[in-house]
C-alpha positions as CSV (number, residue, x, y, z in Angstrom):
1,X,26.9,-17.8,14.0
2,X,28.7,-19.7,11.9
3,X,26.7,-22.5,11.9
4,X,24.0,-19.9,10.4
5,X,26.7,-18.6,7.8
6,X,26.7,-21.9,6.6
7,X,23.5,-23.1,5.9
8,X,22.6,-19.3,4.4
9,X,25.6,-19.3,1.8
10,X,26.0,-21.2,-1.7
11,X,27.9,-21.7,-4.7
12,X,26.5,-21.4,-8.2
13,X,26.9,-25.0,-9.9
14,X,24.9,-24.1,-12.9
15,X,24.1,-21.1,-15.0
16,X,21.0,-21.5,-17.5
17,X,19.9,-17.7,-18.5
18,X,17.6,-16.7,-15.8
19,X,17.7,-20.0,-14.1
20,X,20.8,-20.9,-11.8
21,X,21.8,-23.7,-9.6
22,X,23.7,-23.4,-6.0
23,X,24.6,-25.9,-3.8
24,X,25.2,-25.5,0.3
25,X,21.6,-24.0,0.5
26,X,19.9,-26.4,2.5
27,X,18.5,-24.5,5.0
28,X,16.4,-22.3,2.4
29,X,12.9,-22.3,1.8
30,X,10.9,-22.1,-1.2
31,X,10.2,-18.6,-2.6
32,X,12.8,-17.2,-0.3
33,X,14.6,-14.5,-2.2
34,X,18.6,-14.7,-2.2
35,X,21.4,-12.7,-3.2
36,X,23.8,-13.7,-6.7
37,X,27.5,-13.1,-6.4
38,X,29.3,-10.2,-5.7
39,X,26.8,-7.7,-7.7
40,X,23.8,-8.7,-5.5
41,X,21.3,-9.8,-8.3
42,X,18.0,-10.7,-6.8
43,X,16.7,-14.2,-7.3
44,X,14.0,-16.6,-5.8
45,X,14.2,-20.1,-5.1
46,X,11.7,-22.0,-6.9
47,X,12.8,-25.5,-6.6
48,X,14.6,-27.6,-3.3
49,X,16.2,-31.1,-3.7
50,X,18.8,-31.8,-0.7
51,X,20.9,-28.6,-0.9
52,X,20.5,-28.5,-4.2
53,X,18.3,-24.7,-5.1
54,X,17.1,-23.9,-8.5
55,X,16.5,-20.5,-8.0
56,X,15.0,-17.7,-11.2
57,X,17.0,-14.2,-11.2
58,X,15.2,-11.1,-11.6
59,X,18.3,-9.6,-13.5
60,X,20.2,-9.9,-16.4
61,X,22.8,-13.4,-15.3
62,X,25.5,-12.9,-17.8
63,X,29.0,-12.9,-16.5
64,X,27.7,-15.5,-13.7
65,X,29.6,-18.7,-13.4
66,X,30.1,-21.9,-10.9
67,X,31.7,-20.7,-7.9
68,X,29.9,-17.3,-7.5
69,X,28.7,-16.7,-3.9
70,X,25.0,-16.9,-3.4
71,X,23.2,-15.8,0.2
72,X,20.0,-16.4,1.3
73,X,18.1,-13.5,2.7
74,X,15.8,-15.2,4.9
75,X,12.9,-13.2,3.3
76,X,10.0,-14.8,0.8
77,X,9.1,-12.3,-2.1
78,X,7.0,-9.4,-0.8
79,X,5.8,-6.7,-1.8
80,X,5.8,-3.3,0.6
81,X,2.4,-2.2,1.3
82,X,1.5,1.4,2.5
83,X,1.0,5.3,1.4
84,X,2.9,6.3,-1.5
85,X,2.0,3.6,-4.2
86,X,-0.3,5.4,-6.5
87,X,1.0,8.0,-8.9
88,X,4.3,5.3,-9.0
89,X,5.5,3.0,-11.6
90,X,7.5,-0.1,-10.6
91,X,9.5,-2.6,-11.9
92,X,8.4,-6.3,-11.9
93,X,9.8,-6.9,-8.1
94,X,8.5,-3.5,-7.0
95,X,11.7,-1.2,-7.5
96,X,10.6,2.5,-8.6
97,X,11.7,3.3,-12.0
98,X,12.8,6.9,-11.0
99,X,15.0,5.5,-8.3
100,X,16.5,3.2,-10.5
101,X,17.4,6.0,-13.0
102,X,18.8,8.2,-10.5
103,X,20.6,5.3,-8.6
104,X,22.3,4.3,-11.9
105,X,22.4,7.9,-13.5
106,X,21.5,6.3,-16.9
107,X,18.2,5.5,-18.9
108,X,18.7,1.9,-18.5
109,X,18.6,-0.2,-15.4
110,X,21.9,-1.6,-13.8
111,X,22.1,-4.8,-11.9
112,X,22.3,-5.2,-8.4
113,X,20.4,-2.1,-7.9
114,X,18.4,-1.9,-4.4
115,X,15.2,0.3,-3.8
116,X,12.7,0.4,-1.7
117,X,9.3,0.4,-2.8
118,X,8.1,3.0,-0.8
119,X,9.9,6.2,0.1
120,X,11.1,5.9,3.7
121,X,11.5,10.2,4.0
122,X,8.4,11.3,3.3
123,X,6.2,12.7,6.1
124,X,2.5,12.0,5.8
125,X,-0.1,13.5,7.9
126,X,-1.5,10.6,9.8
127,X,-5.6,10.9,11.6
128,X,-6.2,8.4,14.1
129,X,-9.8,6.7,13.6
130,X,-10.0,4.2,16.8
131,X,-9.4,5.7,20.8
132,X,-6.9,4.0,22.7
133,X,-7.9,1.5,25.0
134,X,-10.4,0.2,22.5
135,X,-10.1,-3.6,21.5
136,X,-9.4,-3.6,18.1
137,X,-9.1,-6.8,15.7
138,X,-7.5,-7.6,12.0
139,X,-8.7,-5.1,9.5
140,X,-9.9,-2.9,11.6
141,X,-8.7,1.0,10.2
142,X,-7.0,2.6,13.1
143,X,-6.4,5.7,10.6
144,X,-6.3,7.3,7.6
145,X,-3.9,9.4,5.2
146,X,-5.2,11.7,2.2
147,X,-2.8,9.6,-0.5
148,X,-3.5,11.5,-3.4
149,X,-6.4,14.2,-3.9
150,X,-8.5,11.3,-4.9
151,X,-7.6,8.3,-2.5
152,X,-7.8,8.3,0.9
153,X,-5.2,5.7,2.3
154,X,-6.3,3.4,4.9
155,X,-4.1,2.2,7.8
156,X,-5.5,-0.8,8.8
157,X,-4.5,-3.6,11.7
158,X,-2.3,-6.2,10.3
159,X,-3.6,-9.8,9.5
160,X,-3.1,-12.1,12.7
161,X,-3.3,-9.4,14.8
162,X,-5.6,-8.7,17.6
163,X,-6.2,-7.5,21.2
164,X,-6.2,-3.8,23.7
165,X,-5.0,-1.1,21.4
166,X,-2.7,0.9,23.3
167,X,-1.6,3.7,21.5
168,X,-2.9,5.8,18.1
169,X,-1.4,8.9,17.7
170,X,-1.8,11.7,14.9
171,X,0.4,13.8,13.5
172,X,3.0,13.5,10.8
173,X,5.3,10.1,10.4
174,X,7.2,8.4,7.8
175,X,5.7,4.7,6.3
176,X,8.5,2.9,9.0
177,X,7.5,5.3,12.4
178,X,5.3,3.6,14.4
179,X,1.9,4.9,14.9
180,X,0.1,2.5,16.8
181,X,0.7,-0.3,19.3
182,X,-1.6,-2.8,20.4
183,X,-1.2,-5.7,23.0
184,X,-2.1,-8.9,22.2
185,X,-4.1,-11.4,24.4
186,X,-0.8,-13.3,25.5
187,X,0.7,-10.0,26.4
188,X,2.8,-9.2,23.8
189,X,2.9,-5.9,22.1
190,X,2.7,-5.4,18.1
191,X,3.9,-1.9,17.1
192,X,2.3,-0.6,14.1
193,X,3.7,1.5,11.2
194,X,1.8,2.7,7.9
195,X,3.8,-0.1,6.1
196,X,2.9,-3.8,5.5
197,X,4.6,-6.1,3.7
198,X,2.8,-9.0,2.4
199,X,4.1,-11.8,0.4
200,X,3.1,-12.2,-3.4
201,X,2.2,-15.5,-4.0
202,X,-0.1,-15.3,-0.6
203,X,-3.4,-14.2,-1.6
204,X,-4.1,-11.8,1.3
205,X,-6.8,-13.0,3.9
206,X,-10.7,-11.6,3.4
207,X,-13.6,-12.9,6.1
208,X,-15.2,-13.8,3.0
209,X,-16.5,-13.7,-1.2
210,X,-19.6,-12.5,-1.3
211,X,-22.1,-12.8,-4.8
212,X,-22.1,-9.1,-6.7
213,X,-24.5,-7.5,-8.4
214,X,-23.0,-5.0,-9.5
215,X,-21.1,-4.0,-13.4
216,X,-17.9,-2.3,-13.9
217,X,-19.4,1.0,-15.8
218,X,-16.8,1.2,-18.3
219,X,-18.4,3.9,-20.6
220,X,-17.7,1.1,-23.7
221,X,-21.2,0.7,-25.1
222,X,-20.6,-2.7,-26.6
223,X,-19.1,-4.0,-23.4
224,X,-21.3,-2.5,-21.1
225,X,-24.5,-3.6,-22.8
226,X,-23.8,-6.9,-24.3
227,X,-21.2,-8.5,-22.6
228,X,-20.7,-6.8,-18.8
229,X,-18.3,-7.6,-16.8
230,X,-19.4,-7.8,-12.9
231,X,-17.5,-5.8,-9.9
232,X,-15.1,-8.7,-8.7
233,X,-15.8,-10.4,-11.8
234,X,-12.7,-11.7,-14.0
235,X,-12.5,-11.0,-18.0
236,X,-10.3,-11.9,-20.8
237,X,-9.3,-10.0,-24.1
238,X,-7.9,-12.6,-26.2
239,X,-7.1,-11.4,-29.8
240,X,-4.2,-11.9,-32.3
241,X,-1.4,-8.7,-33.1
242,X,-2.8,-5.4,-33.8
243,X,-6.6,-6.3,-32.9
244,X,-6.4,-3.9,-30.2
245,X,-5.8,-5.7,-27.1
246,X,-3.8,-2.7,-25.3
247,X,-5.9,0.3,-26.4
248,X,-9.1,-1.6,-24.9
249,X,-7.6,-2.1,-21.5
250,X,-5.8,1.9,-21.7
251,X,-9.4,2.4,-22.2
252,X,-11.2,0.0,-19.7
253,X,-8.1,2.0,-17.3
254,X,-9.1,5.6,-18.0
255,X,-13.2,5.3,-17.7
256,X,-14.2,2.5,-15.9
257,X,-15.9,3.6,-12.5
258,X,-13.1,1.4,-10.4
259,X,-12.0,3.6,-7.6
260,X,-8.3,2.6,-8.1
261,X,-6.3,1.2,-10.8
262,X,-3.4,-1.4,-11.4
263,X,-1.9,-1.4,-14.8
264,X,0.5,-4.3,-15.1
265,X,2.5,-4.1,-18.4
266,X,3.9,-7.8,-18.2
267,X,6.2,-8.6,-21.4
268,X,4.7,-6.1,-23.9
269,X,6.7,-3.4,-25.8
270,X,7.8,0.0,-23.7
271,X,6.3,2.2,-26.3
272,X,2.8,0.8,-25.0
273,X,3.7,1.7,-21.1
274,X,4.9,5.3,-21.9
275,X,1.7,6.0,-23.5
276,X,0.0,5.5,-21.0
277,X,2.8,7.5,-18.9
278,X,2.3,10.1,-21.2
279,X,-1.2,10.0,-20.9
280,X,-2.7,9.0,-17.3
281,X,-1.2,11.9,-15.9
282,X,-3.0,14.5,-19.0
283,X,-6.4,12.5,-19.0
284,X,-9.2,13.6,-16.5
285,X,-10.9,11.1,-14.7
286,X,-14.6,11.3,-16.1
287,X,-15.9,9.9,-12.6
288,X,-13.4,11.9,-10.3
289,X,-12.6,15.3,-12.4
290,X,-8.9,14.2,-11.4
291,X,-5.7,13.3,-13.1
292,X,-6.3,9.6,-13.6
293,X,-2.7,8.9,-12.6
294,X,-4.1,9.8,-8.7
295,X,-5.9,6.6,-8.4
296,X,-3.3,4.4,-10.3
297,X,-0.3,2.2,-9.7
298,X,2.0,1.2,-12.4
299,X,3.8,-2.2,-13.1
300,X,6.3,-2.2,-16.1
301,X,7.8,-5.1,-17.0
302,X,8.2,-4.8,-21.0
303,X,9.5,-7.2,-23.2
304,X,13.2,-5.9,-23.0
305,X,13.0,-6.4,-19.2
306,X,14.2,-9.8,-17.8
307,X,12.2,-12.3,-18.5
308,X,11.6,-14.1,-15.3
309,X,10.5,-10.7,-13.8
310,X,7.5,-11.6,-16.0
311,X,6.6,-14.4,-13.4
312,X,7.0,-12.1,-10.5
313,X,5.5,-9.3,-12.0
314,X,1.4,-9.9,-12.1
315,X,2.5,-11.3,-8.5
316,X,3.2,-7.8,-7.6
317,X,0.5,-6.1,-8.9
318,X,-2.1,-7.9,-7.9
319,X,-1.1,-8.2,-4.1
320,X,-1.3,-4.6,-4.0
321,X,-4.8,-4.2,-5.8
322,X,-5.7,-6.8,-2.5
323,X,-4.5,-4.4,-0.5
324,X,-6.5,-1.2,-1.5
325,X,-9.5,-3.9,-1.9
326,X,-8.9,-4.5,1.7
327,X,-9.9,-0.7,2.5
328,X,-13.0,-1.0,1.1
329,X,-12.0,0.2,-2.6
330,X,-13.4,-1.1,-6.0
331,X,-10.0,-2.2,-7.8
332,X,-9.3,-3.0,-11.5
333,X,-6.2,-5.1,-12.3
334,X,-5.3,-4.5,-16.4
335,X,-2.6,-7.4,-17.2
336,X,-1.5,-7.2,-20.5
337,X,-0.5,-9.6,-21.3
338,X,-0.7,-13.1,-19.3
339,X,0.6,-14.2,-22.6
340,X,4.0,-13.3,-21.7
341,X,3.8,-14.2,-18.2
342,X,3.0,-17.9,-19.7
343,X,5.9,-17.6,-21.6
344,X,8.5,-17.0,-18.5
345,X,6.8,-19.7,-17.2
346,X,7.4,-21.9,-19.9
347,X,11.2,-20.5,-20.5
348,X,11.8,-21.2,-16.7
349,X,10.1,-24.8,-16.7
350,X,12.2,-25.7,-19.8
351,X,15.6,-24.5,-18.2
352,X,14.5,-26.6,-15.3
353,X,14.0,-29.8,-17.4
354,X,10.6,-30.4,-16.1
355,X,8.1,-32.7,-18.1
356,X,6.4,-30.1,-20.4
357,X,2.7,-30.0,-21.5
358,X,0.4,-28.9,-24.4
359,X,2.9,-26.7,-26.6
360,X,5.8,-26.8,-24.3
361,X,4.1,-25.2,-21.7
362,X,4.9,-26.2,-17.8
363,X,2.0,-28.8,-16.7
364,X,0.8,-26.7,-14.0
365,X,0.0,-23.7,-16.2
366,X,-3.4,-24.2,-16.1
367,X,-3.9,-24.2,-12.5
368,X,-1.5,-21.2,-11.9
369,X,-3.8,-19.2,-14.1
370,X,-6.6,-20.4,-12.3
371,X,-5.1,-19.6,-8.7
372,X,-4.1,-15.9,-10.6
373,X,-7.9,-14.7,-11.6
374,X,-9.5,-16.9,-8.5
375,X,-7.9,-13.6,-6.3
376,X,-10.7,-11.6,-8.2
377,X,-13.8,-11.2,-6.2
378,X,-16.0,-9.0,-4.4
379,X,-15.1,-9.7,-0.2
380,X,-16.3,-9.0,3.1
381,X,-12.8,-7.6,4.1
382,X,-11.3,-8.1,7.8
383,X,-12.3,-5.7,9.9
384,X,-15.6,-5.4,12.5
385,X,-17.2,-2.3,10.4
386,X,-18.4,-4.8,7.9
387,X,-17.4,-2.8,4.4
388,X,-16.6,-4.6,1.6
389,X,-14.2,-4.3,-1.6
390,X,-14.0,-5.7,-4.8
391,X,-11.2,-6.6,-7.2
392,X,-12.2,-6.9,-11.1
393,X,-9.1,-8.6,-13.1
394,X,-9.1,-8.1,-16.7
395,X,-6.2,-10.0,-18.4
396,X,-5.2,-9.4,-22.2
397,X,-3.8,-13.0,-23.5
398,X,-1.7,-13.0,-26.8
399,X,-2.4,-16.2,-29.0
400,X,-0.4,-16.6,-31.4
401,X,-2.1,-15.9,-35.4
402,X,-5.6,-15.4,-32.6
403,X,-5.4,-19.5,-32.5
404,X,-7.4,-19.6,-29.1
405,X,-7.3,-23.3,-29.1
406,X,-3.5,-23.2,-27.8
407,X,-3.3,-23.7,-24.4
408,X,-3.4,-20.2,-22.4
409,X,-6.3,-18.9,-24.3
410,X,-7.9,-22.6,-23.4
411,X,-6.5,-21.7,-19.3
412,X,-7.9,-18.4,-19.2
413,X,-11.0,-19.0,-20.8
414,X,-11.9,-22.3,-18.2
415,X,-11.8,-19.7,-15.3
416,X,-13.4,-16.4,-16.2
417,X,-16.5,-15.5,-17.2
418,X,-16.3,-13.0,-19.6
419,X,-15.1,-12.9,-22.8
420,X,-14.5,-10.3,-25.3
421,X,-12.8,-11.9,-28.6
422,X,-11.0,-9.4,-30.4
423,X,-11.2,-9.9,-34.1
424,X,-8.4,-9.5,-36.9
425,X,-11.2,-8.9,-39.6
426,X,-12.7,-6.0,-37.6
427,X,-10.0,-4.6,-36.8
428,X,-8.6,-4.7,-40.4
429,X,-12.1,-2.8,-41.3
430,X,-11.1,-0.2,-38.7
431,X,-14.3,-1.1,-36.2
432,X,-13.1,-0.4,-33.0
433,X,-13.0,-1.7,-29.9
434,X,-12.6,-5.3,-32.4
435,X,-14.7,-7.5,-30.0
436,X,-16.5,-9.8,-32.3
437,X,-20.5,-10.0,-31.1
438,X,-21.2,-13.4,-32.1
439,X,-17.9,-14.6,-30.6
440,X,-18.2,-13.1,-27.0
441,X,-20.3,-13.6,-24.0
442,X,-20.4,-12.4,-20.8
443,X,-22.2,-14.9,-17.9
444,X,-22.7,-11.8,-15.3
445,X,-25.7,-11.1,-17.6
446,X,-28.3,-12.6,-14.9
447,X,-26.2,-11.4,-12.2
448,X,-26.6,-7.9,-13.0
449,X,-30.1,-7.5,-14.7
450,X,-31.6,-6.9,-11.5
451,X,-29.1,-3.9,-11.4
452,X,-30.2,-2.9,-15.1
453,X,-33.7,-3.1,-13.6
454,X,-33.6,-0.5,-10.4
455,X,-31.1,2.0,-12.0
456,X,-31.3,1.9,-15.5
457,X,-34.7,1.2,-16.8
458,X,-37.2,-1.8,-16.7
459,X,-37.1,-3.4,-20.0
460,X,-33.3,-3.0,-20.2
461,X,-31.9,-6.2,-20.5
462,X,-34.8,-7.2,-22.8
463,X,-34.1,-4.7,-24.9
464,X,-30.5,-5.8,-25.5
465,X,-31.3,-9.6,-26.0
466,X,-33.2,-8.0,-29.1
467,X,-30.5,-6.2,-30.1
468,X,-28.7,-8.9,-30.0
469,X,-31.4,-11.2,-31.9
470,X,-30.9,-8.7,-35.1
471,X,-27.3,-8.8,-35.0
472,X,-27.4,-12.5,-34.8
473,X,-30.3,-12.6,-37.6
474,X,-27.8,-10.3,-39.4
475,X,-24.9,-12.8,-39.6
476,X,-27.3,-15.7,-41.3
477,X,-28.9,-12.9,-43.7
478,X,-25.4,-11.9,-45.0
479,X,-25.2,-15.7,-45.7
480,X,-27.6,-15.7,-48.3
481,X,-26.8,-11.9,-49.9
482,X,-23.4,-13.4,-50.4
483,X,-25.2,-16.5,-52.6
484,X,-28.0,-15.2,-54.3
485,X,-27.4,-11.0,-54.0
486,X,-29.7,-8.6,-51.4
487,X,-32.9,-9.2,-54.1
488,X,-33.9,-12.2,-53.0
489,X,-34.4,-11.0,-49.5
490,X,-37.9,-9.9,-48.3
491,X,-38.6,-6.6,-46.7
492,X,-38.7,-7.8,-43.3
493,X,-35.2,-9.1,-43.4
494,X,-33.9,-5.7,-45.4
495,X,-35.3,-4.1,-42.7
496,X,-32.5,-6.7,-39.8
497,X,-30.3,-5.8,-42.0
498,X,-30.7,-1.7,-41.8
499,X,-31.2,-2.0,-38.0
500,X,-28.1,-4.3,-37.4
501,X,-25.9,-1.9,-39.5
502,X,-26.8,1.1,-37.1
503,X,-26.4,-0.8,-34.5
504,X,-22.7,-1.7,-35.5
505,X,-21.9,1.4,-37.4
506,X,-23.6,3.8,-34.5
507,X,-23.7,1.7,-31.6
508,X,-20.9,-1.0,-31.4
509,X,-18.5,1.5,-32.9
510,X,-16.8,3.9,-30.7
511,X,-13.6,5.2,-30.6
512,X,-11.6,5.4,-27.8
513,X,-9.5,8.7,-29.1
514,X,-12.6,11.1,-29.5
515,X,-12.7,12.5,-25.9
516,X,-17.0,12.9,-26.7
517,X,-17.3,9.2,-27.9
518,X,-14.7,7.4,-25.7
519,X,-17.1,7.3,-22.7
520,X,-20.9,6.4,-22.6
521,X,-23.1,6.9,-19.4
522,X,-25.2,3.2,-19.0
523,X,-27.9,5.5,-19.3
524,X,-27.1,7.4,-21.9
525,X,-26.5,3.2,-23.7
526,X,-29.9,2.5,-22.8
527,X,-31.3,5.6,-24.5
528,X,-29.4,5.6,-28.1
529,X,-29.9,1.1,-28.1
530,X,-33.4,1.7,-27.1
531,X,-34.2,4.7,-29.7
532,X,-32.9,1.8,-32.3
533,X,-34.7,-0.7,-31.1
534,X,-38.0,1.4,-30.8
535,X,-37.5,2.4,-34.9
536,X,-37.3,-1.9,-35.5
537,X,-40.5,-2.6,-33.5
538,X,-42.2,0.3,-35.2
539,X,-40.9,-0.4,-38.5
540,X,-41.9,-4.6,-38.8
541,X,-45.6,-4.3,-39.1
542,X,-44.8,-1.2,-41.7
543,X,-42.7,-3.3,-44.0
544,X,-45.4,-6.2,-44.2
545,X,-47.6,-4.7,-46.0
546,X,-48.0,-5.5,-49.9
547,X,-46.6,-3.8,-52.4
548,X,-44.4,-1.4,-49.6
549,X,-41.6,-0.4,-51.3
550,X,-38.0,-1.1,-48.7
551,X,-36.7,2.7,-50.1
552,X,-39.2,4.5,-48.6
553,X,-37.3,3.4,-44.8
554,X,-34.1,4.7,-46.0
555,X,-35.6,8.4,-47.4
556,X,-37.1,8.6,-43.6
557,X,-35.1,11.9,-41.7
558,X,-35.6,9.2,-38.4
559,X,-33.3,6.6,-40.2
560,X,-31.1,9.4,-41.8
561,X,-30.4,10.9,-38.1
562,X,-29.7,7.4,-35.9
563,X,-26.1,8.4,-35.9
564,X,-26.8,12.1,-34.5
565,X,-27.9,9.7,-31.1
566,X,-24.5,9.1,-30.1
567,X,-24.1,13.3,-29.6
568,X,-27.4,13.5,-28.2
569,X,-27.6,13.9,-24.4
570,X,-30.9,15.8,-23.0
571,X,-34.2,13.2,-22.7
572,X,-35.9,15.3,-24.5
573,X,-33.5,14.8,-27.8
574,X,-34.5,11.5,-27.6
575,X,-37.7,11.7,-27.4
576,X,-38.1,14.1,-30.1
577,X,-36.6,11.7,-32.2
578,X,-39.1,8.8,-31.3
579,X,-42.1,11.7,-32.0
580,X,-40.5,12.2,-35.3
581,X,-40.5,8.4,-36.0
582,X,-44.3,7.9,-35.4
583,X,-45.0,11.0,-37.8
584,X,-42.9,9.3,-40.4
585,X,-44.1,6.0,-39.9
586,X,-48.1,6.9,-40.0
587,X,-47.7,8.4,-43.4
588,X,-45.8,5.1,-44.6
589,X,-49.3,3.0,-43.5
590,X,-51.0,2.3,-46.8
């Protein structure tokens, strides 16, 4: 025993902010969590040399100084896995906020603090799904719990675990009781409780990734239709202060057809989690009918939070959006922003007197991004009943002055696949969402269009390369009106012009507060885009002729109503407004 007391106790040698150094730790491991002095502080060891441990604390270090104790838990950062996690909001290593507060009966959070991240007193009704005496293997769901109203909670069989299941009983047990037992090949028996624990930085096992097909419906019309994002897919909103990073993801979080959501607020201001605090638990779910807080879990880790909780933070929150993918769900992860989580990074690396890179950023910041959105994907999870999950990761990154030539704008944009650029300009003209057209892309495009195809309509995806031709068209045109004035244009390229205006003014625009604009049906999209696009094909051979007079096209009540579309809902509106278009057009045929 005391051989074991001495390898698991050190002193602090060094105190650097966040970063500390004890000596007499030589029997730790990397990532394993210890305890700081005499007020408990959690840290993690991120760096081993002899007994030497440099290890980042997840609390606020002042008042620390050589000598203090440090003890080594034995434990690697995990995360506790299990009924009870949606509807909650956590702190960057998984402590609930509302614990903390009533723990240290104040507003703002006291060191040393310890709370569980699920509530061990809560009974939850637990139905057995597999007999006893059945052979059961990893994954497999040996029951279920209703979670929330929305979200049934799956209890599933533990990675690494396999064999005779020997007992699965229902009836009512906290997270820690066992429920199930099962005896593995060698013997041994594995008792089961609704809880996991998984470690962060592990990405949790799947049988394997599998190609989707599918887009993230997230009722954005310029998303949706020009630059989708696939189920599983990974996306980046890059954009400089005040282009609306943070209202676009609150939005992607409230209407896109995910079955459960992670919000990770890594680094921003508090103001922007307690909106949607404030919010998620008002807002009805479009897809469900439900409180949208039912089908969320919140991570808030805001810029006057310690900073190397950053680091830990989209660790967290990701390892659990595994673990609901793992049931079978389809998962968003909103990080906003990975900016910040660079910038612990680079704080820690610099405390640590490593060689920096591009900007002062740590070397490996690149391929720590990369390893972050690789745990995107659509899977084959564990499990012999074959169902899979997916886990979409949308991360908001924070260049500074939008300079997305610094390096993790340059990281994030090397390993995903979508990009929506957020632009200062449009945002200044108050166009909403500020995703600049010509700027973004989106290569799920040829993924999806057989999707488009079978559920949508046919000419779909041809329809929005047009639609995208015009707007293009539309930047080169405004070229030339800026040079020589709108005059020395011809008809054919007033008329790009017109179209390309209603498709930004009545197409592109939406905004996100108007509960009857905020969310588009694809197929509602497909109807207003195409109803444009129908007026432009009608409208070329029109304006060719000689002597047609351009003023005639804006007097038509077709032109005058394209902005009535967006409240339009029945087929038949819509095709009213194509009948009225060919009655217009024939009497403009000289």
């Amino acid at each position: 025993m005391e051989t074991s007391e001495k390898i698991k106790k050190g002193v602090i040698t060094r105190v650097s902010g966040p970063l500390i150094e004890a000596r007499g730790l030589s029997g730790a491991k990397m990532y394993e969590i210890v305890k700081v002095s005499k007020h408990k502080l959690m840290g993690e060891v991120i760096k081993l040399k002899g007994d030497i441990a440099s290890i980042q604390v997840y609390e606020e270090t002042s008042g620390l100084e050589p000598g203090d104790v440090v003890v080594a838990t034995g434990e690697v950062m995990s995360v506790e896995l299990g009924p009870g996690l949606l509807e909650s909001i956590y702190d960057g290593i998984q402590r609930p906020l509302s614990i903390i507060e009533e723990k240290a009966n104040s507003y703002f959070i006291t060191r040393g603090i310890e709370a569980d991240g699920l509530n061990r007193e809560k009974k939850w009704d637990y139905k057995n799904k597999i007999t006893e005496g059945s052979e059961v293997e990893a994954g497999d769901i040996l029951g279920e719990v209703e979670e929330t109203s929305i979200i049934t909670h799956k209890i599933m069989v533990p990675p690494n675990v396999s064999g005779k299941l020997i007992k699965n009983s229902s009836g009512k047990y906290s997270i820690d009781e066992e429920v199930a037992e099962v005896e593995m090949e060698n013997g041994k028996k594995i008792s089961i409780s609704m809880m996991q624990k998984w470690p962060i930085r592990t990405p949790r096992p799947k049988k394997d990734k599998i190609f989707s097909e599918e887009p993230l419906i997230t009722g954005g019309r310029l998303i949706d239709t020009f630059f989708p994002v696939a189920k599983g897919g990974a996306a980046s909103i890059p954009g400089p202060f005040g282009s609306g990073k943070t209202v676009t993801q609150q939005s992607l979080a409230k209407y896109c057809d995910a079955q459960v959501i992670v919000y990770i607020g890594c680094g921003e201001r508090g103001n922007e989690m307690t909106e949607v605090l404030n919010e998620f638990p008002e807002l009805i779910d479009p897809n469900t009918e439900e409180p949208l807080i039912k089908r969320t879990v919140l991570i808030a880790n805001t810029s006057n939070m310690p900073v190397a909780a950053r680091e830990a933070s989209v660790y967290t929150g990701i390892t659990i959006a595994e673990y609901y993918r793992d049931m079978g769900y389809s998962v968003a992860l909103m990080a906003d922003s990975t900016s910040r989580w660079a910038e612990a990074m680079r704080e820690i690396s610099g405390r640590m007197e490593e060689m920096p890179g591009e900007e002062g950023y740590p070397a490996y910041l690149a391929s720590r991004t990369a390893e972050f959105y690789e745990r995107a994907g659509r899977v084959k999870c564990l499990g012999g009943d074959e169902r899979e999950g997916a886990l979409t990761v949308i991360g908001a990154v924070s260049p500074p002055g939008g300079d997305l030539s610094e390096p993790v704008s340059q990281a994030t944009l090397r390993v995903t696949k979508c990009f929506w650029g957020l632009d200062a300009s449009l945002a200044y003209k108050k166009h909403f969402p500020a995703i600049n057209w010509l700027q973004s892309y989106s290569l799920y495009i040829d993924q999806i269009k057989e999707y488009w195809r079978n559920n949508i309509a046919e000419d779909f995806a041809e329809i929005r390369t047009k639609a995208m031709d015009v707007l293009q068209e539309e930047a080169r045109l405004m070229e030339i009106v800026r040079l020589v004035g709108m005059e020395a244009l011809s008809n054919q390229e007033k008329l790009i012009l017109e179209i390309a205006k209603a498709l930004r003014e009545d197409f592109l625009f939406q905004n996100a507060f108007d509960k009857d604009d905020a969310y588009t049906p694809l197929s509602k999209q497909y109807k207003i885009l195409s109803s444009i696009m129908y007026l432009y094909e009608s409208l070329k051979p029109v304006v060719k002729q000689e002597g047609f007079e351009f003023s005639n096209i804006l007097s038509m009540e077709s032109v005058k109503n394209i902005p009535q579309l967006k409240s339009m809902n029945e087929d038949k509106e819509f095709e009213d407004h194509k009948v009225k278009a060919d009655e217009e057009i024939k009497g403009l045929i000289i």
